[in-house]
C-alpha positions in Angstrom: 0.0 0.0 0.0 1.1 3.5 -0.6 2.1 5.6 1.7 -0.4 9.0 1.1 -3.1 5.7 1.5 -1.7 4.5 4.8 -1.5 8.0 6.5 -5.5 8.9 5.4 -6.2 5.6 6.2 -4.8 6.0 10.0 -6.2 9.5 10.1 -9.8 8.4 9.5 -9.0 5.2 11.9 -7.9 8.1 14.7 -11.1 10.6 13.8 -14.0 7.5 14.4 -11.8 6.4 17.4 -11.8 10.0 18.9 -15.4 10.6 17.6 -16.1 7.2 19.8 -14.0 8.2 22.5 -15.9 11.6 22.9 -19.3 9.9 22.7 -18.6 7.7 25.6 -17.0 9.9 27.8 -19.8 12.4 27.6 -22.3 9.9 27.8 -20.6 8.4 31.3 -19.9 12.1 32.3 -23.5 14.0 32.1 -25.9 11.0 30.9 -25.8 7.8 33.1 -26.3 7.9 36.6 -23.2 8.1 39.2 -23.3 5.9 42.5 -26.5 5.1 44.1 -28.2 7.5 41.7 -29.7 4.1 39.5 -30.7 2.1 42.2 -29.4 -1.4 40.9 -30.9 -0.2 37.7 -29.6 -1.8 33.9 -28.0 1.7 33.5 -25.6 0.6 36.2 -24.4 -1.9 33.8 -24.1 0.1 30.8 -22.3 2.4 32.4 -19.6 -0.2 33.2 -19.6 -1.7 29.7 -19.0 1.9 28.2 -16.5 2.9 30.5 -14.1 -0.7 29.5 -14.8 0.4 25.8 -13.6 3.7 26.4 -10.9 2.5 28.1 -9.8 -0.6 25.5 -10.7 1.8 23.0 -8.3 4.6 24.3 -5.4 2.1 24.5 -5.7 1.5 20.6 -6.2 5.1 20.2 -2.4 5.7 21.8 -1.5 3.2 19.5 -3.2 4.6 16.2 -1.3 7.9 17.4 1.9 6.7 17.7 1.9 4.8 14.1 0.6 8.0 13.2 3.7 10.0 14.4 6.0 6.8 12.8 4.4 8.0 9.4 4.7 11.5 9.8 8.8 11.2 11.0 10.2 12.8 8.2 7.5 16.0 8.3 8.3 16.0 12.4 12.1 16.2 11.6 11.7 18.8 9.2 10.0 20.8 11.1 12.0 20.2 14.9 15.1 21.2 12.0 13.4 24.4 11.0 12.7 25.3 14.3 16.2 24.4 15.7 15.0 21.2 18.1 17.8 19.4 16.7 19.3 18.1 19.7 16.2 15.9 19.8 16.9 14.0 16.1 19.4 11.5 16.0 21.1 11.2 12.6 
């Protein structure tokens, strides 16, 4: 695969995992009842359930990030170059 295809590839792979990751930290933040608030209701549950997708999620967005960064090395070089962070680029 070409490279211009692997970089938009992982960029829309990062935008629906941080489009996901938004919508399930809202949704535990201001929507779903905290504590005793449900009552030993099903919300309870899918509280729980969202919050180890958001986590597991997460965790492969950190990941999608960092081959993100490995694809963009030569434009972060460049640019740490231009701006004279060159004690930070080996070779």
């Amino acid at each position: 695969m070409e490279r211009p295809k692997k970089m938009w590839g992982v960029n829309v792979v990062l935008f629906v995992l941080g489009s996901f990751l938004a919508v399930t930290g809202l949704i535990n933040a201001w929507v779903l009842p905290h504590g005793y608030e449900a009552k030993g209701s099903v919300l309870i549950d899918i509280r729980h359930f969202l919050t180890e997708c958001h986590e597991w999620v997460g965790l492969v967005f950190i990941l999608a990030v960092i081959l993100h960064l490995v694809l963009h090395s030569s434009y972060v070089r460049k640019n740490m170059t231009k701006f004279g962070w060159t004690r930070w680029i080996k070779g």
